[in-house]
ZAMI-894729 format. One record per residue (C-alpha): x, y, z; residue in one letter. Coordinates in steps of 0.02 Angstrom, whole numbers, plus 32768, in hexadecimal, padded with zeros to 4 digits. Last residue first. Layout:
BEGIN
XYZa
...
END
This chain:
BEGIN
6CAD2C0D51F4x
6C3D2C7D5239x
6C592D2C51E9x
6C622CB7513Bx
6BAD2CA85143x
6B952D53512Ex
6B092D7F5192x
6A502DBC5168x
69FC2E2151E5x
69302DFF521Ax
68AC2E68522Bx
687C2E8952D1x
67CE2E34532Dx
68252DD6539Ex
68E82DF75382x
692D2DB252D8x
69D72D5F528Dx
69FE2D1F51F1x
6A732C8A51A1x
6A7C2C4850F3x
6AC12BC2509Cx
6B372B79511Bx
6B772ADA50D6x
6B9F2B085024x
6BAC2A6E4FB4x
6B7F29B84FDDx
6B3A296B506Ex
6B5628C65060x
6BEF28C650ECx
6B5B2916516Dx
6B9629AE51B7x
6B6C299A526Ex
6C1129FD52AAx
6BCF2A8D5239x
6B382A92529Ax
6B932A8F5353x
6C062B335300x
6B4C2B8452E7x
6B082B715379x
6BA62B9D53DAx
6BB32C3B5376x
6AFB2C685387x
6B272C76544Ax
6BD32CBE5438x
6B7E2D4653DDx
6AEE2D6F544Dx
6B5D2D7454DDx
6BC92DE4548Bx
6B2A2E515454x
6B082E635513x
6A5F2E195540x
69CF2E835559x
69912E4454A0x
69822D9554DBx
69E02CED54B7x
69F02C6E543Bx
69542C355402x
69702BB45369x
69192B8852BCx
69922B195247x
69542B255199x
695F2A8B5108x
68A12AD850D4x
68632A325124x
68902A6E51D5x
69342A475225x
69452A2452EAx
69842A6F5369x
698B2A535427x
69C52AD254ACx
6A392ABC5548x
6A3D2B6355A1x
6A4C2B335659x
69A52B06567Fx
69AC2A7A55F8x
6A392A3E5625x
6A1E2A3056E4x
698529CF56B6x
69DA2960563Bx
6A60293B56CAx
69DF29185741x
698B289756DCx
6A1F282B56BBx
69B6279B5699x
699627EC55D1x
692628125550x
691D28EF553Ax
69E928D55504x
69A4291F5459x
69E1287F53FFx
6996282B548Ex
68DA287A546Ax
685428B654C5x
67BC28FD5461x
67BC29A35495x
67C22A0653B8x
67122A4553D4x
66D329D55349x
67212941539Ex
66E9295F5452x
6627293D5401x
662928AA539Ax
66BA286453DAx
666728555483x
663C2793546Ax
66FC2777547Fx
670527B8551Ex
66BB270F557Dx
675326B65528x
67B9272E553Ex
67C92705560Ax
685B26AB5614x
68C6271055A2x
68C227B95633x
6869283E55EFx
6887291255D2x
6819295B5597x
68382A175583x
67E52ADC5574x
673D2AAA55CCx
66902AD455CEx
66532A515549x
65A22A0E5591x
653F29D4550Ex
64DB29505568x
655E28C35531x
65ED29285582x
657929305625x
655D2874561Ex
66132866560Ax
664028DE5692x
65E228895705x
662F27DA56CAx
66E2280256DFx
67212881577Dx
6798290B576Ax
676329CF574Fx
67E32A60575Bx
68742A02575Cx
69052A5557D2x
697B29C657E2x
693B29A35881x
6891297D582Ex
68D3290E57BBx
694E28B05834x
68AE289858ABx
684928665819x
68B527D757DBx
686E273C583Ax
67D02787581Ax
67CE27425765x
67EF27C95700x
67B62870568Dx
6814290456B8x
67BA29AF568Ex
682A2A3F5671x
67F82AF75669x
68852B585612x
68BB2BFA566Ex
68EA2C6C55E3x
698B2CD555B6x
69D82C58554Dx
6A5E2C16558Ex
6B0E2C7055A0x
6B852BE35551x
6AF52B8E54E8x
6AEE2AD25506x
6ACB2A87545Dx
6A3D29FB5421x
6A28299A5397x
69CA299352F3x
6A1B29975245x
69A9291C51B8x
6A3028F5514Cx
6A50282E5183x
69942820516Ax
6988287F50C2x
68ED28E550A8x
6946297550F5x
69AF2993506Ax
6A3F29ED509Cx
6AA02A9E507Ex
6A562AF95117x
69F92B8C5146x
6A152BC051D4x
698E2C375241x
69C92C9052DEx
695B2CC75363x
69692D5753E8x
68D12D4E5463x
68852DEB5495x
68952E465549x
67FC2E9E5550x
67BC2F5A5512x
67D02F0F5458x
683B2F8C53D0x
68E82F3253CDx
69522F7E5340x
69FB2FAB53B5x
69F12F0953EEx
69E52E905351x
6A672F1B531Fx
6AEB2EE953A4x
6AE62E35538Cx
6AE02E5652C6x
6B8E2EAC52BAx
6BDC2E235328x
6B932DA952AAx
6BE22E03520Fx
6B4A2E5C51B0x
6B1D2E2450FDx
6AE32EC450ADx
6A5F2EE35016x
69BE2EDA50A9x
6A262F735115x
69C92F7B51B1x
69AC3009520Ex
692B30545182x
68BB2FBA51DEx
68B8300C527Fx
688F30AC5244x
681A305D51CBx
67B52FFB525Ex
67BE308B52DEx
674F30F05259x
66E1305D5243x
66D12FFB51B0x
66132FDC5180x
65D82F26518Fx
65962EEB50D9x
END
């Protein structure tokens, strides 16, 4: 068993574990409790009221987050060439088709998004195997299969994120960085969570928002009162 450092139980004697802290209350601890030497990721976990097992209750999607997320996101643009300019003046990182394909099948995975126009998912389909896993597969609920390929881009790099919910019924989502301001932070989880609550499914049944937390990299996480949100 890993010892607890000094740093650790400071850190950790922060954070009341009987208390369910308001949202605005745990954007500004999430900072205050922040013990790496680089600008960590701020992540919220929801649990919610569904069975994931059911098709119509299986909550993915995608929100645009009003002050990003703090990180560049490497996109790679799969099209016919007819397309690449738009990509690439879009701001794509990578666009082409077959290269990247044969790289893709090779193990190569250096990238953030996928983003694909419809015509050519027939030659991505094969990837499953590999994007899947790693949560890149393109996908037009996601907005990641589309002809508007310079939209996508621009949405990506501006702060548009995609979710999706595990098998535990939890929604797993970066929303920011430590060096932001705890308003930031806020109106970020905020939006994720408001976007959730839009997606309700009319099966669900009972409470909605079961449980919500928030963690920096390598921070233990803060429990909020659902009803801080609503």
């Amino acid at each position: 068993m890993a010892k607890i450092t000094k740093k650790r139980k400071a850190v950790e004697a922060k954070v009341d574990k009987n208390k369910e802290y308001s949202l605005n209350e745990a954007a500004s601890l999430v900072k205050g409790i922040n013990t790496t030497k680089f600008d960590s990721s701020v992540d919220v976990h929801i649990r919610l009221g569904v069975d994931p097992k059911k098709a119509d209750q299986a909550i993915r999607g995608t929100v645009s987050l009003p002050h990003g997320t703090g990180k560049t996101k490497r996109v790679l643009v799969l099209c016919t060439p007819d397309k690449e300019a738009e990509a690439k003046g879009a701001g794509a990182d990578f666009v082409g088709l077959d290269e990247f394909v044969q790289k893709i099948e090779g193990g190569w995975t250096d990238i953030d998004v996928i983003i694909a126009t419809p015509s050519v998912m027939p030659k991505i389909g094969k990837l499953g195997k590999v994007l899947g896993p790693r949560n890149l597969m393109p996908n037009p609920k996601t907005g990641t299969v589309t002809n508007d390929v310079a939209a996508a881009v621009n949405d990506v790099k501006g702060g548009k994120i995609a979710f999706k919910i595990d098998k535990a019924g939890i929604i797993h989502a970066s929303i920011g960085r430590v060096s932001f301001e705890p308003k930031k932070i806020a109106e970020n989880a905020q939006e994720l969570i408001n976007t959730l609550v839009r997606m309700k499914p009319a099966t669900a049944k009972g409470t909605y928002l079961k449980g919500i937390s928030m963690a920096a990299t390598m921070s233990p996480g803060i429990a909020i009162d659902t009803k801080s949100v609503s």
